[in-house]
N, CA, C and O of each residue as an XYZ file, in Angstrom:
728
protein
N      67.789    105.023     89.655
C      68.985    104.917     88.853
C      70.111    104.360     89.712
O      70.312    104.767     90.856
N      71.057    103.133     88.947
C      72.132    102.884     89.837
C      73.277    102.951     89.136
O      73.402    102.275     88.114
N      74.351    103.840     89.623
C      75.112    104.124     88.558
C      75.922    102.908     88.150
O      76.159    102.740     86.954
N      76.452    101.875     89.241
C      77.157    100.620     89.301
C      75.974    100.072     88.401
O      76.551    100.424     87.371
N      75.111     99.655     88.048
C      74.086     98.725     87.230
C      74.139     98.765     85.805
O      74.099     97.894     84.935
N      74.297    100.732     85.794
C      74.532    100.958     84.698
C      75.972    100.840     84.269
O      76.170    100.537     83.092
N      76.849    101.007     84.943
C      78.460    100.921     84.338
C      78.464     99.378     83.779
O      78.748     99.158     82.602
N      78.156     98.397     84.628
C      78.612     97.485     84.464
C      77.902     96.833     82.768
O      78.411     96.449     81.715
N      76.487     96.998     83.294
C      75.454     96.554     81.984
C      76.064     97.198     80.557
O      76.052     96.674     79.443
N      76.533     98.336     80.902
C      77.114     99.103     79.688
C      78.576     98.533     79.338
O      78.947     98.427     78.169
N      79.230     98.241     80.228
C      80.254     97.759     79.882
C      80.507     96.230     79.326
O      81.385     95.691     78.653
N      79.171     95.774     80.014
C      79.196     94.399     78.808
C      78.724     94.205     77.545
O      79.042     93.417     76.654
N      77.893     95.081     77.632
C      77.226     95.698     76.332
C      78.305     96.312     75.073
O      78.310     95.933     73.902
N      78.999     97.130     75.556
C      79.883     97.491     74.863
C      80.898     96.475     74.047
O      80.885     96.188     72.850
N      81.914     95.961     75.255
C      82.818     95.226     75.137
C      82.559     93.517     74.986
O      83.533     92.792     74.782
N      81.342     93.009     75.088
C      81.489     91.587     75.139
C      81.771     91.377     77.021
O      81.990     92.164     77.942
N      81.602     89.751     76.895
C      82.138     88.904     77.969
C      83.274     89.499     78.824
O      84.340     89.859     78.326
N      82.948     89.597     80.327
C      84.235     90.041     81.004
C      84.230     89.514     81.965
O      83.281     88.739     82.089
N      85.100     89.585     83.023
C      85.139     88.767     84.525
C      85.270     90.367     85.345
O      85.314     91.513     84.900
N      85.301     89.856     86.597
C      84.655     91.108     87.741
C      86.238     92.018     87.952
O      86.463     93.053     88.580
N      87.061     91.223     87.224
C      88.400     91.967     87.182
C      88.827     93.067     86.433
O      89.570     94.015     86.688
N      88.043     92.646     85.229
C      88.176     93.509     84.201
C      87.436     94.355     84.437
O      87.940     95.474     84.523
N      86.156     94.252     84.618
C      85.072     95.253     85.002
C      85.497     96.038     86.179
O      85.398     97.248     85.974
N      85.845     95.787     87.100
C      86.760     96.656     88.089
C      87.873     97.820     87.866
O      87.893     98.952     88.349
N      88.852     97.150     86.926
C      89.649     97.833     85.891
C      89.120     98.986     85.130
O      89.506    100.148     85.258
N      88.115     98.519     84.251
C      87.405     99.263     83.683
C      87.172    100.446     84.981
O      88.024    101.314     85.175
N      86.208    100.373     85.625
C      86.173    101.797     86.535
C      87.305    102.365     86.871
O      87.315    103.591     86.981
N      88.438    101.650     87.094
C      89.143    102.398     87.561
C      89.665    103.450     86.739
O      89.917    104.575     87.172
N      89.900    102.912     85.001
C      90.678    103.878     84.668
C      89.784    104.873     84.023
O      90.198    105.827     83.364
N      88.273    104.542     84.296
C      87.530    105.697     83.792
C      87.133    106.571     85.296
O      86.455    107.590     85.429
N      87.634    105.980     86.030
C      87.725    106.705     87.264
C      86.075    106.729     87.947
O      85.471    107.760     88.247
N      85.763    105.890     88.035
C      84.208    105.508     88.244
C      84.412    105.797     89.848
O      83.449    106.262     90.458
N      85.314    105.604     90.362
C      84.635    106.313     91.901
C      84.455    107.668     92.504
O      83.888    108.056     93.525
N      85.263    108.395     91.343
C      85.713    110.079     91.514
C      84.048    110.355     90.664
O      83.337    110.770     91.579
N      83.591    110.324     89.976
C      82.044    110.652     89.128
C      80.674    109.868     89.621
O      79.529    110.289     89.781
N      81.181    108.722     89.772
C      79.696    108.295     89.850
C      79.972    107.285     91.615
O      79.225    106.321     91.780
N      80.872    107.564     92.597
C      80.770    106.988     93.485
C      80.615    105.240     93.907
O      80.098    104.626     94.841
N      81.535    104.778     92.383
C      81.818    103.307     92.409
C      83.307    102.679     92.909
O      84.447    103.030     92.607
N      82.835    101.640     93.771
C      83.750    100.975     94.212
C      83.607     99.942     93.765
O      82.592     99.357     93.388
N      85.696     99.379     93.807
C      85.715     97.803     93.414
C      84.663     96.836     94.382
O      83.945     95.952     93.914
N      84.711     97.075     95.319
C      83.266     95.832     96.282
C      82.225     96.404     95.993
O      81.517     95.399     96.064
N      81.365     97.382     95.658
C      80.064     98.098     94.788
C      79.736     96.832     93.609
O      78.801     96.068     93.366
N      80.964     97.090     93.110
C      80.918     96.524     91.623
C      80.649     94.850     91.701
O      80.120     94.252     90.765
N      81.158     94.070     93.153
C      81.230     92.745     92.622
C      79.913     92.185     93.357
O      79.276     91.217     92.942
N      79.464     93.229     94.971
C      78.291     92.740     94.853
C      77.193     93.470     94.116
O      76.127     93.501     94.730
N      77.212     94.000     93.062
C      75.969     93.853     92.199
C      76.271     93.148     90.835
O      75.390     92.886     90.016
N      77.554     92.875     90.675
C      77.594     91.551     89.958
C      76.640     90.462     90.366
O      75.710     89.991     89.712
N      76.996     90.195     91.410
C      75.721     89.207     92.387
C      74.405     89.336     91.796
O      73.630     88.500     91.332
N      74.352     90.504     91.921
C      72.713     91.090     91.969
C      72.098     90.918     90.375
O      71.021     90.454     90.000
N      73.031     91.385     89.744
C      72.550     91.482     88.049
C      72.483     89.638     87.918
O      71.703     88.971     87.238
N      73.347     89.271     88.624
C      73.421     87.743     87.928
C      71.955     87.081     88.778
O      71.226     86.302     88.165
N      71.737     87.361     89.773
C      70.463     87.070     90.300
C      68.912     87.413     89.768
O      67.811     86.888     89.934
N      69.460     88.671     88.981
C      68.151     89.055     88.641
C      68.281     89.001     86.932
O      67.668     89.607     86.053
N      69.214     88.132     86.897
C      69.246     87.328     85.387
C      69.438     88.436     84.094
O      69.262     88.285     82.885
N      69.813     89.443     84.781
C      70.816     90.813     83.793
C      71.773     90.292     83.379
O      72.217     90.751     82.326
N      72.262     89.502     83.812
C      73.682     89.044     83.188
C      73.873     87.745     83.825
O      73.637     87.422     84.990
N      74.503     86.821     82.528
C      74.840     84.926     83.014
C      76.582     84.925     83.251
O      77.341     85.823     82.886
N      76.858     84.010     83.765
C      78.144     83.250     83.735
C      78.370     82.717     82.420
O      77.422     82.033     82.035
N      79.246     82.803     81.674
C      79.433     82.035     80.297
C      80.457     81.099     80.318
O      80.483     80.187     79.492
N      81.516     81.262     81.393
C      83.057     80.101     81.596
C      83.549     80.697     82.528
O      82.942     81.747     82.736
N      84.491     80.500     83.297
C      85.283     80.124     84.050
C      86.723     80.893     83.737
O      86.470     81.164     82.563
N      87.508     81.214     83.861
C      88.913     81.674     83.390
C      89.946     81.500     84.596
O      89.704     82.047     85.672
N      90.836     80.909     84.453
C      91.698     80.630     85.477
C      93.290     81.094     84.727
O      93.510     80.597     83.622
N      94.535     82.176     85.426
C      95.513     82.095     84.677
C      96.562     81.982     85.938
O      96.671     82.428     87.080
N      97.070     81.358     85.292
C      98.480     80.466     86.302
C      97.717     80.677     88.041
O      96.545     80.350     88.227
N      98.247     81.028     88.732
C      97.617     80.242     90.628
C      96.552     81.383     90.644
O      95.527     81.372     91.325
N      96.755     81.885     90.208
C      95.494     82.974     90.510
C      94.135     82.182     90.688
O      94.012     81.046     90.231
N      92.790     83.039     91.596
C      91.233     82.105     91.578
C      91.210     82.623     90.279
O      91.709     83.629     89.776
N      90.121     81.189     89.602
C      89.495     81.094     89.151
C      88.179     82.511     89.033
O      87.606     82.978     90.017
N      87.982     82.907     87.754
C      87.570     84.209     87.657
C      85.936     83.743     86.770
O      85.954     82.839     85.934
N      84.683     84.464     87.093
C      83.734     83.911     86.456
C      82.998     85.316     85.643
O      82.381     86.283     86.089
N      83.544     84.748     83.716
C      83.349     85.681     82.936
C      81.789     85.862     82.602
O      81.215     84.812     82.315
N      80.838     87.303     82.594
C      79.957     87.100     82.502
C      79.275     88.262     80.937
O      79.803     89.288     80.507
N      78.158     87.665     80.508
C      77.938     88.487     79.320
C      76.185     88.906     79.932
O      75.535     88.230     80.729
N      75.815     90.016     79.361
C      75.106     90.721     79.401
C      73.734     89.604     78.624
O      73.919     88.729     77.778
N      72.047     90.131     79.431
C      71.371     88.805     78.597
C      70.431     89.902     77.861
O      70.778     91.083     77.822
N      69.168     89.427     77.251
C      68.395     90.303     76.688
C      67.519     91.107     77.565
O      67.078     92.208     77.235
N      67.285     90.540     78.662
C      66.624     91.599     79.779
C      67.817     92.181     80.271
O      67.180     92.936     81.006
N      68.804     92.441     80.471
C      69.986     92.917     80.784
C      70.039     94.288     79.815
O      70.359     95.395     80.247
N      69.691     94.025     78.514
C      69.627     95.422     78.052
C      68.354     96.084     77.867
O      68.150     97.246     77.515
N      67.772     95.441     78.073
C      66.204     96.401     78.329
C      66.513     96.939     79.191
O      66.552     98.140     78.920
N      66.901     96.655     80.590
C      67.796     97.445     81.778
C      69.074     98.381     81.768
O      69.306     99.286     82.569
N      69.711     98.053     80.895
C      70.480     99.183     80.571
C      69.918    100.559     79.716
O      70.223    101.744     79.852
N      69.220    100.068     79.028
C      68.101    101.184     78.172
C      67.463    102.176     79.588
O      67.563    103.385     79.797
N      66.932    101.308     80.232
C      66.345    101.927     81.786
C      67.228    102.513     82.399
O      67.057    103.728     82.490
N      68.128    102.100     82.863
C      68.886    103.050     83.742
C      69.688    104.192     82.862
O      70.112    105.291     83.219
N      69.732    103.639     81.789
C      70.765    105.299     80.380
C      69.378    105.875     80.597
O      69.480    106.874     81.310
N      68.217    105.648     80.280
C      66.914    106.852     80.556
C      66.976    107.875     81.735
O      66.976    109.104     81.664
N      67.023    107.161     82.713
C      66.960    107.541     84.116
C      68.576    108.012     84.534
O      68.501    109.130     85.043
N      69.190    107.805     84.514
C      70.233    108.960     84.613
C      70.444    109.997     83.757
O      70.938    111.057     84.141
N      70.086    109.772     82.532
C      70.069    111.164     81.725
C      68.431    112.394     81.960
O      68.242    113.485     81.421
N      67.683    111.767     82.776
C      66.343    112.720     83.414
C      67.371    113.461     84.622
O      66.794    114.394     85.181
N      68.620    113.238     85.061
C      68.824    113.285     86.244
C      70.003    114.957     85.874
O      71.050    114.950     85.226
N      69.438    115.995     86.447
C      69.915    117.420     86.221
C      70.975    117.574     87.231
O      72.084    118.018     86.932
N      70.550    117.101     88.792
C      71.406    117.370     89.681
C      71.504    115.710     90.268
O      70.533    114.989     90.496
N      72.944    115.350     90.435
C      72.445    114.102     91.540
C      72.438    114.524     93.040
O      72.179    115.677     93.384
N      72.757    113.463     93.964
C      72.726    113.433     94.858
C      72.993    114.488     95.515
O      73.635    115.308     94.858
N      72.603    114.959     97.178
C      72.802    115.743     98.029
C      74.345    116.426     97.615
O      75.292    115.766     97.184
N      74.345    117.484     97.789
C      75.779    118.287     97.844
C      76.357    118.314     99.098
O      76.245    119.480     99.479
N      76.934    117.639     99.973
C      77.333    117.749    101.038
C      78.041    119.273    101.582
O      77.945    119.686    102.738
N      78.811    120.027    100.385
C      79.669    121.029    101.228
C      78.194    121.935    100.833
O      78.085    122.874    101.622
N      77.522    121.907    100.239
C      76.474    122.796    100.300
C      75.571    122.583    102.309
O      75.120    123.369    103.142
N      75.683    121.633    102.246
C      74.755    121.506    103.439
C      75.525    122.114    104.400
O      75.027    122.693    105.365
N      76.971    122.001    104.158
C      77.890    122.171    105.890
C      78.098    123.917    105.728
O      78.376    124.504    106.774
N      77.964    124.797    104.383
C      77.886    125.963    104.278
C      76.391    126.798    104.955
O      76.456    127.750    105.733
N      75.089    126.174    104.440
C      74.121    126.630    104.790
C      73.836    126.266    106.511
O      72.870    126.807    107.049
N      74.707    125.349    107.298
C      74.713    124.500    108.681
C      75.920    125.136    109.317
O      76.287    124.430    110.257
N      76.852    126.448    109.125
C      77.950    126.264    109.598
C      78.130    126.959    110.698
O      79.202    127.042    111.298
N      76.789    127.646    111.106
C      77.264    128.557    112.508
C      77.431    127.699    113.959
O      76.835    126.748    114.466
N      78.310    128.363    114.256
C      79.273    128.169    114.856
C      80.622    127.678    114.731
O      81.395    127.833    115.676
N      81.084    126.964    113.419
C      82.015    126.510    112.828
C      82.828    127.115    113.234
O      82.443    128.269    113.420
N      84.449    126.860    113.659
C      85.774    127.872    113.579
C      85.951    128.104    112.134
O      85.809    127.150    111.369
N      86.277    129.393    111.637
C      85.877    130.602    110.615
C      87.800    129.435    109.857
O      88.044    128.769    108.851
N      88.450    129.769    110.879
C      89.861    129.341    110.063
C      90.130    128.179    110.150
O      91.133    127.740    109.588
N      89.200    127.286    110.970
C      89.282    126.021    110.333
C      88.395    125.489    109.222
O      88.754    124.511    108.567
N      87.211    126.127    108.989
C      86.831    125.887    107.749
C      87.118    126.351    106.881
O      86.627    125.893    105.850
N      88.034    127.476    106.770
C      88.715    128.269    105.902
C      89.856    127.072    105.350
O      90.144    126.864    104.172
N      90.181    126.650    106.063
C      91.496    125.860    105.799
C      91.127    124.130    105.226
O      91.853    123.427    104.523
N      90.156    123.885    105.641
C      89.650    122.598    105.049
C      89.521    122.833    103.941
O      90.065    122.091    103.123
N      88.449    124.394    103.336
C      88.727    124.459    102.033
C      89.676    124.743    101.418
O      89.398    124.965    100.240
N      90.858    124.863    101.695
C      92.124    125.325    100.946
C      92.310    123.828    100.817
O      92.492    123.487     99.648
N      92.312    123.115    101.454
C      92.810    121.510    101.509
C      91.974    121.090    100.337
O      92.515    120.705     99.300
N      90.922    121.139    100.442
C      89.419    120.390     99.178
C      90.124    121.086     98.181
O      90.993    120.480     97.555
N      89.854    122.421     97.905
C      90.454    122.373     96.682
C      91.931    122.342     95.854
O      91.974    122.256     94.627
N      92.835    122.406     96.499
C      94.143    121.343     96.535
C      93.924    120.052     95.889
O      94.428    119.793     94.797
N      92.852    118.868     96.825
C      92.607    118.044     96.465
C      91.776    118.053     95.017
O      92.038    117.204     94.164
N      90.789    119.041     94.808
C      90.439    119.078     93.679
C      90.867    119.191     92.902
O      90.471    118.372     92.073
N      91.897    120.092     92.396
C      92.965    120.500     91.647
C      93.964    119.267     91.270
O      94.490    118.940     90.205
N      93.993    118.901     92.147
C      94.964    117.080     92.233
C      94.127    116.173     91.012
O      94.732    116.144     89.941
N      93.293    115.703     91.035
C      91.803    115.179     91.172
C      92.127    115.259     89.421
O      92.533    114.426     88.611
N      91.643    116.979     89.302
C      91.431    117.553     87.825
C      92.611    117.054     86.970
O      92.593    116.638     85.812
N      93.495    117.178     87.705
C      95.252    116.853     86.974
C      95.374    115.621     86.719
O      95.884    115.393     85.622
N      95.021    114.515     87.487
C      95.171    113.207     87.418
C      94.238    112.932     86.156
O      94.622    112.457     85.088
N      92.920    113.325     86.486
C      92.078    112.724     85.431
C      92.397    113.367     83.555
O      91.972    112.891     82.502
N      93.101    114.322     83.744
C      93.392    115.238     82.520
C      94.843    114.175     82.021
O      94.830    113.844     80.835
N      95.676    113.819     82.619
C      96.889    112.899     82.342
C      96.716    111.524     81.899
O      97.508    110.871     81.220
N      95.145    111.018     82.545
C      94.718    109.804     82.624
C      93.873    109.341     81.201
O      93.810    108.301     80.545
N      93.225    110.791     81.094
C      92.813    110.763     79.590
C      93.638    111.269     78.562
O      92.937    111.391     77.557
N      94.426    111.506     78.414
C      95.238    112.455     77.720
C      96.569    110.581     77.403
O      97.166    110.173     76.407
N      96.474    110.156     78.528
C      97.367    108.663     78.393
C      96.211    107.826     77.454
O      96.534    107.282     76.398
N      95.477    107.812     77.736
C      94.436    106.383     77.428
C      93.868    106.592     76.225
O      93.361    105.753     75.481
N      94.029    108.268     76.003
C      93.695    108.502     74.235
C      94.947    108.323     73.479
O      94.922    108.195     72.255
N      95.912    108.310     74.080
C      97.472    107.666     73.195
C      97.696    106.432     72.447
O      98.181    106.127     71.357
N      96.894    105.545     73.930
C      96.658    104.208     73.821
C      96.029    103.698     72.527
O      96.159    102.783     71.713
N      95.280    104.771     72.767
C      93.825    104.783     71.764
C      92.797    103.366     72.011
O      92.483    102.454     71.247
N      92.431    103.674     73.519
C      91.541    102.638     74.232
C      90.432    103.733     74.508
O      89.739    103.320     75.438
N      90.027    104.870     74.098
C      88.812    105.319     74.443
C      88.275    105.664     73.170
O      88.883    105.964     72.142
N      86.501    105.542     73.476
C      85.859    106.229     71.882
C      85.407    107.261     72.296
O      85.078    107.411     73.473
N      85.320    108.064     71.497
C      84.892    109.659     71.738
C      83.523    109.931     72.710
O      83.263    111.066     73.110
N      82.666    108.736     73.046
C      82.035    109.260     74.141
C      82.952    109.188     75.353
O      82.838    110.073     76.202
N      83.781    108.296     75.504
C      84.552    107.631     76.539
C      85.512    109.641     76.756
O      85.559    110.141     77.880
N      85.970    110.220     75.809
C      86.950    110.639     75.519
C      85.489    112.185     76.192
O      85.951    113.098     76.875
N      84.303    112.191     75.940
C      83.560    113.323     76.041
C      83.303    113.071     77.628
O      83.330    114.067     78.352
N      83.061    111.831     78.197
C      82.640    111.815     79.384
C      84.024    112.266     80.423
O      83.826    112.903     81.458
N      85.494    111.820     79.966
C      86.479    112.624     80.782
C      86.534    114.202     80.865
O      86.655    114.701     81.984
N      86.447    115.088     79.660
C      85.770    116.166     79.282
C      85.052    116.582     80.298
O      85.446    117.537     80.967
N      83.910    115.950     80.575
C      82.891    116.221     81.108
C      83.306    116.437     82.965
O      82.733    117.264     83.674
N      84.313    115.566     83.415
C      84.035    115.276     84.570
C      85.381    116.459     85.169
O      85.251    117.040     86.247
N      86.811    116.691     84.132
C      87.239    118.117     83.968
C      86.629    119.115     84.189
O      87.028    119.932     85.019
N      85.726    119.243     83.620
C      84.464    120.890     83.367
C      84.144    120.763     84.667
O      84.181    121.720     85.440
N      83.725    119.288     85.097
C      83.169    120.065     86.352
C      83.993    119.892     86.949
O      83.881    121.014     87.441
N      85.195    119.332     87.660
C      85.843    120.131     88.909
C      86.654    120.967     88.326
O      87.694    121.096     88.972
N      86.601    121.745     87.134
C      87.271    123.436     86.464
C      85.877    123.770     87.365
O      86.265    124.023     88.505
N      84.785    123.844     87.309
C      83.773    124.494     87.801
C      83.928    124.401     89.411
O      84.007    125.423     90.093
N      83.966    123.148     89.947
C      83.983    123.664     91.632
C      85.440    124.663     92.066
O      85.519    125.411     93.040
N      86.764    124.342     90.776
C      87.743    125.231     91.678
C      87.212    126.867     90.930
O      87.642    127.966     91.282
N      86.349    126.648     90.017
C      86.036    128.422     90.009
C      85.353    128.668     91.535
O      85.876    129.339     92.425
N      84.337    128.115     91.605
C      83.650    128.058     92.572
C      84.968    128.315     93.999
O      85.253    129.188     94.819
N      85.176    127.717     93.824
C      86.604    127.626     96.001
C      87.186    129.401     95.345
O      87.473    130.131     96.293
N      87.349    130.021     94.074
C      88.654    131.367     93.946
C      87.118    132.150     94.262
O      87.147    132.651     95.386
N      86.054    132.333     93.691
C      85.050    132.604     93.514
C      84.372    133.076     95.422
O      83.878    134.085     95.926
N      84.687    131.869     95.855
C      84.235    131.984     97.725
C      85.493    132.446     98.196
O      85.239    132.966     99.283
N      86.942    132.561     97.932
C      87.828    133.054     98.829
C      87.482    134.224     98.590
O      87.059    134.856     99.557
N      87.547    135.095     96.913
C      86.906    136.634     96.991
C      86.008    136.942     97.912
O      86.016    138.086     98.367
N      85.154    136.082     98.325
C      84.194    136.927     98.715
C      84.240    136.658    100.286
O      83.841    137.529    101.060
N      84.732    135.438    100.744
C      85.240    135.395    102.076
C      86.206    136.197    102.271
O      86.653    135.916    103.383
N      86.890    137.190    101.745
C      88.464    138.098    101.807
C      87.674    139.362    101.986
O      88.094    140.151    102.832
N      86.518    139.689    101.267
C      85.886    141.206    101.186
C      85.855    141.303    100.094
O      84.996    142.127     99.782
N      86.734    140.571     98.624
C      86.812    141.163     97.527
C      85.183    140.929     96.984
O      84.250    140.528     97.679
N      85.133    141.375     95.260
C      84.027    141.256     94.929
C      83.826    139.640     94.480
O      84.733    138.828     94.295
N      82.611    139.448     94.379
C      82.086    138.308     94.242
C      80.279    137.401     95.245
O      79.753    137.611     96.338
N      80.030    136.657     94.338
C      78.954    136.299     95.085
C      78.649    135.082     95.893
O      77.578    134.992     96.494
């Protein structure tokens, strides 16, 4: 499964013809690097890649005032047999990738106790940040009324879970403090 293969394939699928600008855009304001670990350079070299492996053509050219020249591309018919593939294969997918703070918890002896204490006060700060931004971001873009209710379920979705890791950080200070908890 690649989540960039699938954003993009889906997003031409969805919307029609786009250039690597728009499609960039697009992640950003669905926040594609905070969920699925996409970047604007992710995104343009597997533009490359889809256009190589004939997932998706060039259809024109778009140029507006000095700006480069931008190359708009549409999704082909093996392009969505591949998007069918990768929506399969990420929805088989229960857990993704490695949990990193899981590994540095089960790895931490010897760690200083109050400096990892304090990194996590920082993470979830940042998480909390994170949750707020994306709750304002959807809460703006449904005003707009530029999202459709999956668009509107998948922000939902990505809320729940960092509401779930900051249960998780009050959840470990209890129980790093003595209070109850597991």
């Amino acid at each position: 499964m690649n989540l960039s293969r699938l954003m993009i394939l889906g997003s031409l699928a969805e919307h029609g013809p786009m250039h690597g600008h728009q499609i960039r855009r697009t992640a950003e304001l669905t926040n594609a690097e905070v969920w699925g670990g996409i970047t604007g350079g992710a995104l343009y070299a597997e533009l490359r890649r889809l256009d190589a492996d004939g997932l998706i053509r060039p259809v024109r050219e778009e140029q507006v005032g000095r700006r480069p020249a931008r190359t708009v591309y549409e999704i082909t018919g093996e392009g969505r047999l591949e998007l069918v593939v990768q929506r399969d294969a990420a929805l088989e997918v229960v857990f993704g990738s490695a949990d990193p703070l899981s590994v540095v918890l089960l790895f931490a002896a010897g760690a200083d106790r109050a400096e990892l204490s304090q990194r996590l006060t920082d993470r979830r700060q940042k998480i909390a940040a994170q949750r707020d931004a994306m709750a304002a971001e959807r809460a703006h873009l449904t005003e707009l009324g530029v999202l459709t209710d999956l668009a509107v379920a998948a922000f939902r979705r990505g809320e729940q879970r960092l509401d779930a890791e900051l249960r998780w950080h009050e959840e470990f200070e209890q129980h790093a403090s003595g209070g109850q908890g597991q």
